[in-house]
N, C-alpha and C positions, 0 to 999 in steps of 0.2 A: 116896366116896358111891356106894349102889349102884343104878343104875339104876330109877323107880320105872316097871312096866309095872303096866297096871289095863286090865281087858278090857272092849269098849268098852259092853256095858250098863250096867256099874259106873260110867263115866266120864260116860252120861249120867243114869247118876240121881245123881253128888255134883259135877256140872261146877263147882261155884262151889271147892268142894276144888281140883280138881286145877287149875283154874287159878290159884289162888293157889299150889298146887305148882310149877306150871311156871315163876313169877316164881326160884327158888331153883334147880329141877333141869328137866331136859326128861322128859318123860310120857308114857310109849311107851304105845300105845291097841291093844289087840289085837282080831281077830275070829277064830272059832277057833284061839286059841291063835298066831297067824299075826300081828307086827306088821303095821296096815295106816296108822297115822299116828303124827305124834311134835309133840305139843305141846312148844312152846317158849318164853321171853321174846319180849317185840318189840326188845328193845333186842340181845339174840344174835342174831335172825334178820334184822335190818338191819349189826350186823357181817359174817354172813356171806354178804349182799347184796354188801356194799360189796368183798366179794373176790371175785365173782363175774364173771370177766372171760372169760364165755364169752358168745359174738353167733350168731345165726342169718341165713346167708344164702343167696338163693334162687341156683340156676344163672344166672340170666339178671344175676346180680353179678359173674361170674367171669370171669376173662378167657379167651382162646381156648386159650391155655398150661394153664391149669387145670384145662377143660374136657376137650382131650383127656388130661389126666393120671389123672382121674375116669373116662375111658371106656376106659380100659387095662387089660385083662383082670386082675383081681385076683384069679382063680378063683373056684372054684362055693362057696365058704364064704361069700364077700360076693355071689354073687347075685343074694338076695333085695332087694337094697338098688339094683337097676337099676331100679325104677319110680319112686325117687327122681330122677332124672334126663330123667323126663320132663317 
């Protein structure tokens, strides 16, 4: 089955279409030609809830071993990523 994309003023002028589409396939939504959403079932998108076993956590969870392992010069490609840490 080949992918249905529908650009997204299409998709909001036949919505009641393509979400009965997206019960069968997912409904990639473009805006300048560019996906920017992907309509899906609720019953696939709580599948892949339910495997979803990534957590977010702040500095102030980590331990002191962590912390200095996070603040060891990783070089200048990760950076940007030192303001996380404050």
């Amino acid at each position: 089955m080949a992918d249905l994309t529908v650009p997204s003023t299409e998709f909001q002028n036949r919505a009641g279409l393509y979400l009965e589409r997206a019960a069968k396939e997912p409904v990639f939504i473009t805006r300048h030609r560019r996906p920017v959403r992907v309509l899906i079932d609720i019953e696939e998108y709580e599948r892949l809830m339910a495997r979803d076993t990534r957590q977010a956590i702040t500095p102030g969870e980590l331990s002191e071993e962590e912390l200095v392992s996070l603040e060891t010069d990783h070089g200048p490609r990760n950076a940007h990523l030192d303001r996380l840490m404050d």
